[in-house]
N, CA, C and O atoms as a DFTB+ gen file, in Angstrom:
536 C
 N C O
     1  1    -143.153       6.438    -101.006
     2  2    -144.220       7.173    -101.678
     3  2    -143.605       8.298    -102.522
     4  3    -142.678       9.016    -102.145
     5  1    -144.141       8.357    -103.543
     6  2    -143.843       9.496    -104.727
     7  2    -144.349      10.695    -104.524
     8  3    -145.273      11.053    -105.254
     9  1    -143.743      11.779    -103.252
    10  2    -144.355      12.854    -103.652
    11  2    -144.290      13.629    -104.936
    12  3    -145.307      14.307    -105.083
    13  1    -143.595      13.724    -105.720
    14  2    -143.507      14.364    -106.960
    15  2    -144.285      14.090    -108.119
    16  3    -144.529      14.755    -109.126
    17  1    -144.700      12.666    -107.642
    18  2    -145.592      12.777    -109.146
    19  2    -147.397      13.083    -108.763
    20  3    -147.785      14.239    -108.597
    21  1    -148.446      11.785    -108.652
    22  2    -149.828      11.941    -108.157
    23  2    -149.791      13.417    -107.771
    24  3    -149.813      14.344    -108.581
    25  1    -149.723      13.550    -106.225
    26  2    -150.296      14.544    -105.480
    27  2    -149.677      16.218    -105.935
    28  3    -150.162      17.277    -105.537
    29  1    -148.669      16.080    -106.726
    30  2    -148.787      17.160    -107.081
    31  2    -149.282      17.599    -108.238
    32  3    -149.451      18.817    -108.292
    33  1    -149.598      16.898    -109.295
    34  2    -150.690      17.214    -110.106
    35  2    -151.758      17.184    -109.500
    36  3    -152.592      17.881    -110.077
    37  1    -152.175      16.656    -108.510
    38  2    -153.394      17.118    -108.132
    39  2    -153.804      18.698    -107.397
    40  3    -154.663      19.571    -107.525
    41  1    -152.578      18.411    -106.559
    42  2    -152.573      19.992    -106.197
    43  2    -152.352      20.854    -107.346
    44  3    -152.668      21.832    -106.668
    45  1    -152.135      21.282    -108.291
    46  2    -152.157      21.864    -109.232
    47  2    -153.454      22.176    -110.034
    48  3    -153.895      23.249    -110.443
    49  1    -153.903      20.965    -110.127
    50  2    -155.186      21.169    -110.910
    51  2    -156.111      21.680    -109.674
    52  3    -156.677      22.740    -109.942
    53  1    -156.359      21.225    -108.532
    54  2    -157.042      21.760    -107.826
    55  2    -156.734      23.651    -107.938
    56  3    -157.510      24.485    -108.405
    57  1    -155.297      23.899    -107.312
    58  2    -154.821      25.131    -107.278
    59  2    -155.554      25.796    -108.855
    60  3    -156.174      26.857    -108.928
    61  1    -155.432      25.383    -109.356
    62  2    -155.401      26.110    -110.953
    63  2    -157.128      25.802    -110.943
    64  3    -157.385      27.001    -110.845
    65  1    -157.749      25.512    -110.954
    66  2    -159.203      25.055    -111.209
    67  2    -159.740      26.335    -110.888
    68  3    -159.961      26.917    -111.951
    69  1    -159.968      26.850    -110.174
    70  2    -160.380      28.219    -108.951
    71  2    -160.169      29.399    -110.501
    72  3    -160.907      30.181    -111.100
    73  1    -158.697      28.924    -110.633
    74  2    -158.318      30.283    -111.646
    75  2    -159.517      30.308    -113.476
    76  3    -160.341      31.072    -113.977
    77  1    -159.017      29.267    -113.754
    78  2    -159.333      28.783    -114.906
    79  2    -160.759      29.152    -114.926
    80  3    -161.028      29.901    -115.866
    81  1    -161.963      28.781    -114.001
    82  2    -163.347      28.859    -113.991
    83  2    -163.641      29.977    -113.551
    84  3    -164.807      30.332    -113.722
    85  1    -162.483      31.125    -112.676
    86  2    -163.289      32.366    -113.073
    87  2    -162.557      32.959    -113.938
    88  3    -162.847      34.155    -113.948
    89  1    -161.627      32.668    -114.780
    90  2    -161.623      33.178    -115.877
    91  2    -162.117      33.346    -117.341
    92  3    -161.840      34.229    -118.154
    93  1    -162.813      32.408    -117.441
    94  2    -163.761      32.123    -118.355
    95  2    -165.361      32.576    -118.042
    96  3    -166.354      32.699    -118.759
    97  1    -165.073      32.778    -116.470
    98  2    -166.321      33.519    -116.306
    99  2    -166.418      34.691    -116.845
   100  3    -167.186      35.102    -117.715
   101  1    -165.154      35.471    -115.971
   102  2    -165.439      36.618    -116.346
   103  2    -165.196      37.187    -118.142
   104  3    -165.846      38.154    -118.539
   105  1    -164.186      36.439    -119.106
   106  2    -164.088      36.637    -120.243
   107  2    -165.766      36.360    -120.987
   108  3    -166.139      37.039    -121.943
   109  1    -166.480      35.467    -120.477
   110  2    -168.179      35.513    -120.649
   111  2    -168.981      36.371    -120.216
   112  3    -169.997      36.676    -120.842
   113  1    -168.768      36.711    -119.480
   114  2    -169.783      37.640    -118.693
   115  2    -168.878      39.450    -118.423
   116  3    -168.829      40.015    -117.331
   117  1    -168.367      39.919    -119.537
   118  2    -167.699      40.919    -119.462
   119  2    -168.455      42.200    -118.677
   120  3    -168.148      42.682    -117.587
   121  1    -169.287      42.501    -119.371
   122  2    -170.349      43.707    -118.695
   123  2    -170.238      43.340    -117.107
   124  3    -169.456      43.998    -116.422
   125  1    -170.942      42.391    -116.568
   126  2    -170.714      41.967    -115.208
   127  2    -169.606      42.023    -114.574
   128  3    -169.656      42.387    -113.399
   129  1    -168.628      41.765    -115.025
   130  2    -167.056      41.696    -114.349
   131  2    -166.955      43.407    -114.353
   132  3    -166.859      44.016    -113.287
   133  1    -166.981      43.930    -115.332
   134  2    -166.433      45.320    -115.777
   135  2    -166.902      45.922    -114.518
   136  3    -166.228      46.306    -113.562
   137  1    -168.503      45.940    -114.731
   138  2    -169.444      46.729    -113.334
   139  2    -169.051      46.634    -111.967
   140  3    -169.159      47.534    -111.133
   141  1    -168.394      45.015    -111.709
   142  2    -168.163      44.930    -110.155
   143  2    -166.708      45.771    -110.455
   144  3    -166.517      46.688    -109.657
   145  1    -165.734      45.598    -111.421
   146  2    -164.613      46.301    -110.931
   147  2    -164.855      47.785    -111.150
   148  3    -164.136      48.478    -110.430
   149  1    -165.691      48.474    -111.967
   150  2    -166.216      49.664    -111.730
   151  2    -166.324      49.898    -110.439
   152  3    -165.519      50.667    -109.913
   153  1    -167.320      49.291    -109.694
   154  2    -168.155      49.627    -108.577
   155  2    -166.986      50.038    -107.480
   156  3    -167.198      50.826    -106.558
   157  1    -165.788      49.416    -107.708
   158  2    -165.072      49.542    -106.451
   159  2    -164.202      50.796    -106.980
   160  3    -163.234      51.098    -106.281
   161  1    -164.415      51.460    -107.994
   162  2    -163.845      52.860    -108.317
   163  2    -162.437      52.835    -109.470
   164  3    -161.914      53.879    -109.860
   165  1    -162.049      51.681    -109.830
   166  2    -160.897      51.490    -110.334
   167  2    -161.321      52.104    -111.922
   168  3    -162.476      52.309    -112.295
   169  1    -159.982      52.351    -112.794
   170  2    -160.017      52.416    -113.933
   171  2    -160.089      51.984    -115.010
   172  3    -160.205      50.762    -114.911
   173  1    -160.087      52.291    -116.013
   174  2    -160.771      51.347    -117.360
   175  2    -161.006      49.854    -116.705
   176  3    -160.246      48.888    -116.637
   177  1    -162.531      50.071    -116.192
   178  2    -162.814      48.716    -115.880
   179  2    -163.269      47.696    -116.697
   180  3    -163.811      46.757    -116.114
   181  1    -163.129      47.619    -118.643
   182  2    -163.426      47.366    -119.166
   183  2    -162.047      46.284    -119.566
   184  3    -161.897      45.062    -119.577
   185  1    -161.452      47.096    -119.775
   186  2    -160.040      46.460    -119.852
   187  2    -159.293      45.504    -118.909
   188  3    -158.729      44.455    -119.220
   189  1    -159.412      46.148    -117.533
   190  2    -159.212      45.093    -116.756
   191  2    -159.755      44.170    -116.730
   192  3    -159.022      43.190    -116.862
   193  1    -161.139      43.887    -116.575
   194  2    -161.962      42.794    -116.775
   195  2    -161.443      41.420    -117.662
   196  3    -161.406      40.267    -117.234
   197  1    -161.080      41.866    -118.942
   198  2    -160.580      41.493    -120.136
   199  2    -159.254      40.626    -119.747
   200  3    -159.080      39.448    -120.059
   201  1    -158.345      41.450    -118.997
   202  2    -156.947      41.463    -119.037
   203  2    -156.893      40.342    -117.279
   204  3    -155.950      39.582    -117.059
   205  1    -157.986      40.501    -116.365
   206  2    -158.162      39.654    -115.662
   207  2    -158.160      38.337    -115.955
   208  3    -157.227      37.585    -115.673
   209  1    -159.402      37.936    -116.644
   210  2    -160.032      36.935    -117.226
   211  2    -158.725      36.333    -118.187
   212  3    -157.937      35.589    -117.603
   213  1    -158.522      36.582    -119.380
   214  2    -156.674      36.648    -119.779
   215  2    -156.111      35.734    -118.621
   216  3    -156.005      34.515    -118.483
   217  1    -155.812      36.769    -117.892
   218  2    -154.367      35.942    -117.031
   219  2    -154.410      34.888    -116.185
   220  3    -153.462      34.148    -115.923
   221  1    -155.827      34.800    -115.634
   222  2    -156.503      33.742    -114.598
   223  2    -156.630      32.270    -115.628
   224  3    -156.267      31.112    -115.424
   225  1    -157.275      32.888    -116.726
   226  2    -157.856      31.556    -117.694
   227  2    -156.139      30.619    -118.323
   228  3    -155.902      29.413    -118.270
   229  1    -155.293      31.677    -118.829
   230  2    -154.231      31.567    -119.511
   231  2    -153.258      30.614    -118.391
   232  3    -152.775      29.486    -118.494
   233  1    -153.219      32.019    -116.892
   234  2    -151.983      30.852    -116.511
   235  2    -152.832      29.932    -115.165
   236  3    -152.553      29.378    -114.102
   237  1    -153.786      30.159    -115.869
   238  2    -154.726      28.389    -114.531
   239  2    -154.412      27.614    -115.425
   240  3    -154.290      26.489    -114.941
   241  1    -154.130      27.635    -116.951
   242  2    -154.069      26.565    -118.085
   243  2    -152.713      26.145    -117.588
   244  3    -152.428      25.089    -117.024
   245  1    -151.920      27.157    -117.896
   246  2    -149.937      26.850    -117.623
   247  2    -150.001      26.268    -116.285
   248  3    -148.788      26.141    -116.119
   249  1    -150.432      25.897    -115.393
   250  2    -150.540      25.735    -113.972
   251  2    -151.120      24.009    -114.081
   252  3    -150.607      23.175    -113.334
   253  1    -151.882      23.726    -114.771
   254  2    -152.721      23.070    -115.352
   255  2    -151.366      21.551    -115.633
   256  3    -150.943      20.539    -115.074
   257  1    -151.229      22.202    -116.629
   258  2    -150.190      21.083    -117.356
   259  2    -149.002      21.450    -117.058
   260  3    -148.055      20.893    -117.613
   261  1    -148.769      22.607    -115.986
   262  2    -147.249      22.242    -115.561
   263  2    -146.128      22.971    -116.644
   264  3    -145.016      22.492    -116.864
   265  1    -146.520      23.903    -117.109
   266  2    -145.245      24.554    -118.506
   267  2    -145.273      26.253    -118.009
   268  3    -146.154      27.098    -117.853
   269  1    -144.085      26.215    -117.897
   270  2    -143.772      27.755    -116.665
   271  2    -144.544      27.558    -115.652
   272  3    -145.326      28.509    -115.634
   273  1    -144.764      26.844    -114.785
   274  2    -145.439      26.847    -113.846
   275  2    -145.040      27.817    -112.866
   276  3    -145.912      28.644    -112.598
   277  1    -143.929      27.930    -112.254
   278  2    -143.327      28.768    -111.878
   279  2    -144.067      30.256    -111.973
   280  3    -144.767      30.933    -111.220
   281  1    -143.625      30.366    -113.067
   282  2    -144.481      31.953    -113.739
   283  2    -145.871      32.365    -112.995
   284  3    -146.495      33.153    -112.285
   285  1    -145.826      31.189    -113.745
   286  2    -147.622      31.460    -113.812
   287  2    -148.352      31.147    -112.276
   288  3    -149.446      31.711    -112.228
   289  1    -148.037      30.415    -111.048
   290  2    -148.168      30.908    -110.138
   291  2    -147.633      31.794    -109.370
   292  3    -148.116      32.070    -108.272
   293  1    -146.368      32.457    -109.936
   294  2    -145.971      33.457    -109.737
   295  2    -147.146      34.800    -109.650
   296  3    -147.616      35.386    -108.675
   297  1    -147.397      34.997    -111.349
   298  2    -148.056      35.896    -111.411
   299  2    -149.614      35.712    -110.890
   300  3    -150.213      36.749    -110.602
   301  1    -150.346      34.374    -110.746
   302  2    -151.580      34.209    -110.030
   303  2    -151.178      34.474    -108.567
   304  3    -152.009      35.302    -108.194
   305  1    -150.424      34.238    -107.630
   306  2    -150.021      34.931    -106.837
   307  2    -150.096      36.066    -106.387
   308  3    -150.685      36.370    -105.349
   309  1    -149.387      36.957    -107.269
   310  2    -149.600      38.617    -107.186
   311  2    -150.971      39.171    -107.017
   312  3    -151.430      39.995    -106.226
   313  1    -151.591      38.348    -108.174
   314  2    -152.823      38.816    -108.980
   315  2    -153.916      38.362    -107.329
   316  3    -155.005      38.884    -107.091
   317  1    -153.372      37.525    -106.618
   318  2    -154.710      36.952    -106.191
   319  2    -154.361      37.467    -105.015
   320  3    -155.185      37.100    -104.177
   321  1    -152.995      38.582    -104.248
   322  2    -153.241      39.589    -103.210
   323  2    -153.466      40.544    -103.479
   324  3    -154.106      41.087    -102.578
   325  1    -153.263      41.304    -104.482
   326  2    -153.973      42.745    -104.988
   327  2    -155.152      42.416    -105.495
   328  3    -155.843      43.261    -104.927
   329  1    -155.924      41.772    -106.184
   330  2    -157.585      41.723    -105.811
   331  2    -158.162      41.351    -104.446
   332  3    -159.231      41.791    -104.024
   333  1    -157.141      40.263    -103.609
   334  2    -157.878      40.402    -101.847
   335  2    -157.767      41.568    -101.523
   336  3    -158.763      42.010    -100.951
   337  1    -156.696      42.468    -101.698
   338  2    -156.991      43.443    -100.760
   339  2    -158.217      44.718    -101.776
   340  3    -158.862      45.624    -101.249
   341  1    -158.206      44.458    -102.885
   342  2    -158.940      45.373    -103.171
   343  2    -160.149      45.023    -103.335
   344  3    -160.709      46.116    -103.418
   345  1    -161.080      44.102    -103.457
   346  2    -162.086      42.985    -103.010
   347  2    -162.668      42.537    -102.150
   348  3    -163.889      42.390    -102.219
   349  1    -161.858      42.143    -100.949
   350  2    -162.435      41.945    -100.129
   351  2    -161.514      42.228     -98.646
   352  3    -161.142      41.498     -97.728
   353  1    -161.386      43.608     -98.943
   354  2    -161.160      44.330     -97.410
   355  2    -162.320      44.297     -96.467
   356  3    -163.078      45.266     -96.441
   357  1    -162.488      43.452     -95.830
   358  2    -163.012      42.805     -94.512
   359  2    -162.738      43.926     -93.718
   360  3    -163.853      44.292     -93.345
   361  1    -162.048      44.551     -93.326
   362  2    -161.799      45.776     -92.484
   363  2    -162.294      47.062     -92.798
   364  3    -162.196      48.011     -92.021
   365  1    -162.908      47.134     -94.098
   366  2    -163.292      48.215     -94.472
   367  2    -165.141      48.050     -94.069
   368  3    -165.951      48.693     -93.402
   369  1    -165.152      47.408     -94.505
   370  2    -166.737      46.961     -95.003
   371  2    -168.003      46.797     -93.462
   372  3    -167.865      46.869     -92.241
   373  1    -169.066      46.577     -94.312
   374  2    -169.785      47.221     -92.767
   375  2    -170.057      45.989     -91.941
   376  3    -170.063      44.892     -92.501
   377  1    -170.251      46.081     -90.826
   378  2    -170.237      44.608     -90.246
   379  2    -171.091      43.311     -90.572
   380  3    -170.851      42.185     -90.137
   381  1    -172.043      43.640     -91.346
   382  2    -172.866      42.139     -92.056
   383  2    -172.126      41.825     -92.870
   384  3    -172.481      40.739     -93.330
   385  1    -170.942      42.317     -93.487
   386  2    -170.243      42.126     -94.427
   387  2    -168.806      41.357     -93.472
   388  3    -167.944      40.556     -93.830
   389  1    -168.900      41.599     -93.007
   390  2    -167.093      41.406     -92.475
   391  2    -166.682      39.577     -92.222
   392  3    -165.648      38.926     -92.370
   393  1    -167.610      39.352     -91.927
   394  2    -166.804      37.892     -91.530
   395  2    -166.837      37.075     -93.259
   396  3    -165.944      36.297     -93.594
   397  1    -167.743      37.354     -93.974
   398  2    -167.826      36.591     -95.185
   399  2    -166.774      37.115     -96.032
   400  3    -166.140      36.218     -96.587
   401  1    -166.385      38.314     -96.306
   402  2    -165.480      38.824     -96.663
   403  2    -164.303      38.610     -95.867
   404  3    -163.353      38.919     -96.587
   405  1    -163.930      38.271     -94.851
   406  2    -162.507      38.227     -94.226
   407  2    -162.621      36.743     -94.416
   408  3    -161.474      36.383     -94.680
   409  1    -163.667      35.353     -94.419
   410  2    -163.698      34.626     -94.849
   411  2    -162.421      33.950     -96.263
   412  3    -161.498      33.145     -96.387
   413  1    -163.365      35.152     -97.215
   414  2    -163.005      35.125     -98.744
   415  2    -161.390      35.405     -98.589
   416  3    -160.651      34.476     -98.915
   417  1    -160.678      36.867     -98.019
   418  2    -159.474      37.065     -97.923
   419  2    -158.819      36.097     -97.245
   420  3    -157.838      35.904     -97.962
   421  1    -158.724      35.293     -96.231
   422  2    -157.966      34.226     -95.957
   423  2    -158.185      33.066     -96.800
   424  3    -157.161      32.529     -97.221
   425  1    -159.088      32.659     -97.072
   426  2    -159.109      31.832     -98.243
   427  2    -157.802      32.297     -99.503
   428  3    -156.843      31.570     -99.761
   429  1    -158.020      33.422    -100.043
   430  2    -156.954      33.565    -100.829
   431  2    -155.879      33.589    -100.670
   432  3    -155.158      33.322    -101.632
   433  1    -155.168      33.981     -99.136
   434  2    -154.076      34.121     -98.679
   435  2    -153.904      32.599     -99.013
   436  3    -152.961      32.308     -99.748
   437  1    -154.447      31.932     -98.703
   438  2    -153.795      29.883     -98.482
   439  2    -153.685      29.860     -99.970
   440  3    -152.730      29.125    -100.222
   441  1    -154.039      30.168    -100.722
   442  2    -154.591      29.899    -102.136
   443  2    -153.265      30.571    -102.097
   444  3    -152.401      29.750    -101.790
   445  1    -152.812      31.704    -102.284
   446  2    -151.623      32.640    -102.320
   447  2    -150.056      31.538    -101.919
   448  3    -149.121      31.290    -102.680
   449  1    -150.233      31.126    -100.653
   450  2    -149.793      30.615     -99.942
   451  2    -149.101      28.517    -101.085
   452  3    -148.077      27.834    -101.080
   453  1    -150.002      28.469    -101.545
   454  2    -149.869      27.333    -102.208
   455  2    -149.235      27.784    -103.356
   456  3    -148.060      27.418    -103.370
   457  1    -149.586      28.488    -104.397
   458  2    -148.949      29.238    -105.509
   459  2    -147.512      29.628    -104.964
   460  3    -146.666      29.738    -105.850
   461  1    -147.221      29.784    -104.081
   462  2    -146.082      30.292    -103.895
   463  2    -144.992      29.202    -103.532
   464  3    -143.781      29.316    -103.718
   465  1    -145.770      27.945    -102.886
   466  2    -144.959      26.802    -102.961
   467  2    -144.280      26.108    -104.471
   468  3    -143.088      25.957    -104.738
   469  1    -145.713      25.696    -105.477
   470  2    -145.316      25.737    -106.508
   471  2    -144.249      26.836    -107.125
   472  3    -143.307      26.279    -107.689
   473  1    -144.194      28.315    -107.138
   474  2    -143.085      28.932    -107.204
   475  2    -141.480      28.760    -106.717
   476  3    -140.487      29.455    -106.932
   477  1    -141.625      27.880    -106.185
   478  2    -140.415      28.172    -105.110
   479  2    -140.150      26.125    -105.502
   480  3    -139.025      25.632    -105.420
   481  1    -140.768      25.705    -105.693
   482  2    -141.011      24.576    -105.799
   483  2    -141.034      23.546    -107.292
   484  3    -140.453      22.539    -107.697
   485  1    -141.904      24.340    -107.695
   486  2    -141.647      24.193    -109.619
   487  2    -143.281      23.230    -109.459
   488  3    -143.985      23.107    -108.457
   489  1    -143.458      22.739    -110.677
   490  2    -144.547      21.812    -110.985
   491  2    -144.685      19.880    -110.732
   492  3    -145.598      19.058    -110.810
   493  1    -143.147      19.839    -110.392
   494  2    -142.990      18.510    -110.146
   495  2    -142.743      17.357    -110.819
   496  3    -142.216      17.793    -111.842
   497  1    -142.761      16.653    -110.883
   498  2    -142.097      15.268    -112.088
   499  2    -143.156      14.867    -113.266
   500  3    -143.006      14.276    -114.335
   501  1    -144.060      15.326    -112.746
   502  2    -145.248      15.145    -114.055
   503  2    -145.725      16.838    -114.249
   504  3    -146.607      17.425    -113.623
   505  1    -145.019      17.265    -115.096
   506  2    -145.340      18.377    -115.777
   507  2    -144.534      18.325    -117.234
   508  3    -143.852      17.407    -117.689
   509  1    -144.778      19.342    -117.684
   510  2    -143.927      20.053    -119.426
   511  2    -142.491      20.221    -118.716
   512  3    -141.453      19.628    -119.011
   513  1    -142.706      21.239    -117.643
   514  2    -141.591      22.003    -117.093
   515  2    -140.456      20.784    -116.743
   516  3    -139.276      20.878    -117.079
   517  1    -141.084      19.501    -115.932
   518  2    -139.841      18.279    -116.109
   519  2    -139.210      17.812    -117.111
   520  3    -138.047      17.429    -117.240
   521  1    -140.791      17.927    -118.387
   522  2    -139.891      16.688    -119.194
   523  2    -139.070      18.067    -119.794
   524  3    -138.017      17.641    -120.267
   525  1    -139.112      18.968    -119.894
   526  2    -138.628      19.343    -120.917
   527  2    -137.141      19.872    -120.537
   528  3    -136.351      20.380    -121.332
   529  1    -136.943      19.662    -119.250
   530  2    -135.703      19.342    -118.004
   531  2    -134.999      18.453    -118.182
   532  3    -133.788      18.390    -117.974
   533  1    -135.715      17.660    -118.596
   534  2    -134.866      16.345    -118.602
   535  2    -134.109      15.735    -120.094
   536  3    -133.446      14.698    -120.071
């Protein structure tokens, strides 16, 4: 069996899918994004919003077809434990809140957790990043 080719484009597009669709969310729905990252006290939440949406949409694409993959779950990686912890601190929050939110944060950790394989791992025999290896 070929692990390198099928199943890891699939894991990829799965992995990357998550990114890609809220990044286009939030690049659509700016006011909305801005407000929730307002709400939690952060700065120019206008910009971030922007610069979120950017990096989620951009490297769920690179993730997508496999070109820097590396990178780009690199940096979805980063991106997706500094919004768990600033998002959905489960430990902070009041107890009707806590299990759906500590829910959401382990969810991202695996999500984290997979990105980091691809990092360490690369995109696999069907990507840009192979052929352009080869």
């Amino acid at each position: 069996m070929n692990t390198q080719g099928f199943p890891v484009v699939v894991a990829r597009v799965l992995l990357a899918l998550m990114f890609v669709l809220a990044g286009f969310g939030k690049l659509t729905g700016l006011e909305g994004t801005a407000g929730y990252i307002a709400s939690k006290g952060l700065p120019m939440p206008m910009v971030l919003a922007v610069a979120t949406g950017v990096l989620e949409l951009v490297a769920g694409v690179l993730l997508i077809i496999g070109w820097q993959a590396r990178w780009a779950a690199l940096a979805l990686a980063a991106f997706t434990v500094v919004a768990s912890v600033l998002f959905h601190n489960f430990w902070a929050m009041p107890a009707e809140q806590q299990m759906m939110q500590q829910l959401m944060f382990m969810k991202n950790l695996a999500v984290t957790g997979g990105l980091l394989l691809v990092f360490a791992f690369g995109a696999g025999a069907l990507s840009l990043d192979a052929r352009k290896a080869a």
